[in-house]
C-alpha positions as CSV (number, residue, x, y, z in Angstrom):
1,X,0.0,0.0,0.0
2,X,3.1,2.8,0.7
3,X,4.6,1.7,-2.4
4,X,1.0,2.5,-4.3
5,X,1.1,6.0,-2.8
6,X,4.5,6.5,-2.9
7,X,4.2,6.1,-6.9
8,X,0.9,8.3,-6.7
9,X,3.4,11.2,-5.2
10,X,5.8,10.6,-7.7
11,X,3.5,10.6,-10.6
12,X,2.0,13.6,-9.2
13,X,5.2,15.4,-9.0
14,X,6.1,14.8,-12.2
15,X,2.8,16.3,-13.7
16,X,3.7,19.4,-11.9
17,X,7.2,19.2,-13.0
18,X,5.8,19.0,-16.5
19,X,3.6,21.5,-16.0
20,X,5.6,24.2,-15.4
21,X,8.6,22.8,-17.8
22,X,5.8,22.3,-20.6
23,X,4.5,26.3,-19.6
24,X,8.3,27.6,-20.2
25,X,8.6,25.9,-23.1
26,X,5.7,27.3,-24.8
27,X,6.1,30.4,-23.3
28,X,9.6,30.7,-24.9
29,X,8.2,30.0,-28.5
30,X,5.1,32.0,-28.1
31,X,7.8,35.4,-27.3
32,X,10.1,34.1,-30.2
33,X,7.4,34.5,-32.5
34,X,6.4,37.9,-31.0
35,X,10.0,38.9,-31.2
36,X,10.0,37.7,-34.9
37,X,6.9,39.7,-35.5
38,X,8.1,42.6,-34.5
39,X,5.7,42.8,-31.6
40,X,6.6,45.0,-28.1
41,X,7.3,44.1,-24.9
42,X,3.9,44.1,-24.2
43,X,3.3,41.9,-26.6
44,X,5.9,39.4,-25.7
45,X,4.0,39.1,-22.9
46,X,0.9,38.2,-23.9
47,X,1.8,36.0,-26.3
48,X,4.0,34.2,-24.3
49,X,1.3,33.9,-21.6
50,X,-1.3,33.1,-24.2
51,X,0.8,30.4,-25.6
52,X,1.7,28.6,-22.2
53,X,-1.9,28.2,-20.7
54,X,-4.1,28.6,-23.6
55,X,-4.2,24.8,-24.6
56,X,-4.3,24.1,-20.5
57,X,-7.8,26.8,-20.1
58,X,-9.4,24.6,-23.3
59,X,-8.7,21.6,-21.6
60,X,-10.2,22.9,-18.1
61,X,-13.0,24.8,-19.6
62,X,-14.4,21.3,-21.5
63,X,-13.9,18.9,-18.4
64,X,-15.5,22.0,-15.8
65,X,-12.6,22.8,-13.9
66,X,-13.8,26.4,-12.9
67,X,-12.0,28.7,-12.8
68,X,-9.0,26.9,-14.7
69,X,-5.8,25.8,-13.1
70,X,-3.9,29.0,-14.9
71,X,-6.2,31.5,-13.4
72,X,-5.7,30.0,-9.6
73,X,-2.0,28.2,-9.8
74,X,-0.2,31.5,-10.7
75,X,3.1,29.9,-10.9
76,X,2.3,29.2,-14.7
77,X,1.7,32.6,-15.8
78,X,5.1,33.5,-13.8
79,X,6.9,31.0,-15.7
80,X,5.4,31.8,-18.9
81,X,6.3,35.6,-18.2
82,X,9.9,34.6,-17.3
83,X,10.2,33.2,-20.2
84,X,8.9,35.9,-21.9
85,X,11.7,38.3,-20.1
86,X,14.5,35.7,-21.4
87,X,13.5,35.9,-24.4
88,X,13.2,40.2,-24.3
89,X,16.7,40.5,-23.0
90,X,18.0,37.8,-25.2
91,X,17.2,36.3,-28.4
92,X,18.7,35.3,-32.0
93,X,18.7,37.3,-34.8
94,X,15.6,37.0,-37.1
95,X,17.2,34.6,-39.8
96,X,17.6,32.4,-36.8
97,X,14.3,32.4,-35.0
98,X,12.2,29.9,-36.2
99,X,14.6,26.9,-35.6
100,X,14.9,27.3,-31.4
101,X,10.9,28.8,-31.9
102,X,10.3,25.3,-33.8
103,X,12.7,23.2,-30.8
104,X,10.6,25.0,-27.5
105,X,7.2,24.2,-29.3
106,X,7.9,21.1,-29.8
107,X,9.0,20.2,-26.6
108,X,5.9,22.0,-25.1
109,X,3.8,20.0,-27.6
110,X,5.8,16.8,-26.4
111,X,5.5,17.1,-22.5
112,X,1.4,18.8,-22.6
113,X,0.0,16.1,-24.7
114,X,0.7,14.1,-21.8
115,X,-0.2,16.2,-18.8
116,X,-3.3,17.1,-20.5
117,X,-4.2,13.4,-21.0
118,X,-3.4,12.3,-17.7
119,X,-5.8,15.6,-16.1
120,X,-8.6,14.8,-17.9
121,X,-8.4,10.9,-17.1
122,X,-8.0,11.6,-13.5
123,X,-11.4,14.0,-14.3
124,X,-13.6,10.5,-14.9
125,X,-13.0,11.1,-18.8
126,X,-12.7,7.6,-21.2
127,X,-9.5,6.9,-22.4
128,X,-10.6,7.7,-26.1
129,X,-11.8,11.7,-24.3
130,X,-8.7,12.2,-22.6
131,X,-6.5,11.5,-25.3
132,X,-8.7,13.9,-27.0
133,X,-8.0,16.7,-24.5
134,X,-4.4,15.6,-24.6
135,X,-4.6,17.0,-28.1
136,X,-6.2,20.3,-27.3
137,X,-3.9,21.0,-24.2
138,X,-0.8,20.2,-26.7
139,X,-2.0,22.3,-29.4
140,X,-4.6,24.5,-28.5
141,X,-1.7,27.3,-27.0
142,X,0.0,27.2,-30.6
143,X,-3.2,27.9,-32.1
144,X,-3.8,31.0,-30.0
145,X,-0.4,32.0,-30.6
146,X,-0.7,32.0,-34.3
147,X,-4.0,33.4,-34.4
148,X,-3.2,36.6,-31.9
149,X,0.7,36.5,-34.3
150,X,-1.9,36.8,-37.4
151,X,-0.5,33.4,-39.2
152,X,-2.2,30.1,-40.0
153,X,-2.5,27.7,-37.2
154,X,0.3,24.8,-37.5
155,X,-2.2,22.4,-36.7
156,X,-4.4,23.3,-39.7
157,X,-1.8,22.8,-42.2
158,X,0.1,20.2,-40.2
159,X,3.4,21.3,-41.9
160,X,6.0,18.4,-40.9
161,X,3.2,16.8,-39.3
162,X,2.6,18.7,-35.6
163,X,-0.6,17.4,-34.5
164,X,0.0,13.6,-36.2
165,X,3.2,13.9,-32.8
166,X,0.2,15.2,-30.2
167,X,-2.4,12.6,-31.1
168,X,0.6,9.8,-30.4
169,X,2.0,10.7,-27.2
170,X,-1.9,11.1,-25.8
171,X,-3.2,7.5,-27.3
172,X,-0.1,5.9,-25.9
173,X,-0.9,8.3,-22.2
174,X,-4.4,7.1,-22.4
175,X,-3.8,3.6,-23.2
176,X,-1.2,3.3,-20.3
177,X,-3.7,4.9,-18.0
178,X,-6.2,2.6,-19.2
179,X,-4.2,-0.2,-18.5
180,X,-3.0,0.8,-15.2
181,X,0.5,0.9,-16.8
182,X,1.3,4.6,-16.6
183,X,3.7,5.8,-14.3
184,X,6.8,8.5,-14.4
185,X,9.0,7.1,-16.5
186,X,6.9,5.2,-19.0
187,X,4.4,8.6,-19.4
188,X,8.1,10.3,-20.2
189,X,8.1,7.9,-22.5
190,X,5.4,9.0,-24.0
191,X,6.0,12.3,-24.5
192,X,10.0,11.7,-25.6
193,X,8.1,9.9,-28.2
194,X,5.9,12.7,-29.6
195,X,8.6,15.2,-29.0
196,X,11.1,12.8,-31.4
197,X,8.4,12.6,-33.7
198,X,7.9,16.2,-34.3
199,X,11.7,16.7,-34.6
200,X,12.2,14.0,-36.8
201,X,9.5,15.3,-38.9
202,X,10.9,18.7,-38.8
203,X,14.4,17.6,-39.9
204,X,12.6,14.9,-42.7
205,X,10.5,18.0,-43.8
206,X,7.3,14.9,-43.2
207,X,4.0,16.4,-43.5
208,X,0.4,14.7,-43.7
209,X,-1.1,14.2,-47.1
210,X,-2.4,17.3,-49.0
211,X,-6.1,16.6,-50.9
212,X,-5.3,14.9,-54.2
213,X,-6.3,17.4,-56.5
214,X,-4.1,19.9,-54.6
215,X,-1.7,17.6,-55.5
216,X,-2.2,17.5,-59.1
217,X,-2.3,21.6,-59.1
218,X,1.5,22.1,-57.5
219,X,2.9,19.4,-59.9
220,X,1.3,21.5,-63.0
């Protein structure tokens, strides 16, 4: 019985510890998009905020968790705006943005698609609905970054697949948790997974399949 709650402690710190790391991470690449856009410190700010907890507020707003975690658990915003400071203070030239912008998001991608799996099981949700919500925590903060940044969501074009790497690490999450297998290391598993995913799609240039007659228009 102490070992069974000794595990529950240690999963549960390493969903914080996830947390917060997933929050900097997406707050980092929500700034270096403001900074690439030109935006002001302002900004910065708010789309490195907006980026970090956006995906987390989707996630609480569907399963009833009101207010949502970001709004009560400040530490994330403070992370997020940390980040956001780094990045305001120091940052690569513009040429050189997008490849540590591309390196934070997917880590954040890698790390939330978990956590927000894991939440919404421990919420009463199926397996099949939590991985779900994985998705949206993973992905929903990139989508309100590129939105508010005035640029086309990465998960509607799925350019070197980006959502294909979310909807991974969650099925694996939720099928672990299903199976009472899911624990530290194995849910870091998961995520390492996703995470390799994206970056070998990224370096690969892989992408999902475009509609066929698309197809037939860019090879005219």
């Amino acid at each position: 019985m102490s070992d069974l709650v000794e595990l529950g402690n240690a999963v549960g710190t390493a969903q914080k510890v996830g947390n917060m790391v997933g929050v900097f991470a997406f707050g980092v690449s929500g700034a270096l998009l403001a900074v690439r856009r030109n935006f002001d410190v302002v900004g910065i700010a708010v789309l490195a905020v907006c980026t970090a907890t956006g995906g987390g507020i989707m996630r609480d707003l569907i399963i009833g968790e009101i207010p949502p975690t970001a709004f009560v658990t400040l530490r994330y915003a403070a992370a997020a705006l940390l980040a956001a400071a780094v990045i305001f203070f120091w940052h690569p030239p513009n040429r050189l943005i997008r490849t540590p912008l591309l390196l934070a998001d997917g880590i954040g991608l890698g790390i939330f698609c978990v956590t927000g799996t894991v939440t919404a099981f421990q919420h009463g949700l199926s397996a099949t609905s939590a991985a779900a919500l994985g998705v949206v925590t993973a992905v929903g903060g990139g989508v309100v970054r590129d939105v508010l940044a005035g640029i086309t969501p990465s998960v509607l074009s799925d350019g070197e697949l980006y959502a294909v790497p979310a909807l991974l690490g969650s099925a694996v999450t939720a099928a672990l948790l299903y199976y009472g297998q899911y624990t530290y290391w194995t849910g870091g598993l998961a995520g390492a997974g996703a995470v390799a995913l994206r970056f070998l799609a990224l370096w690969r240039h892989w992408r999902a399949p475009l509609a066929r007659s698309h197809r037939r228009r860019e090879s005219i």
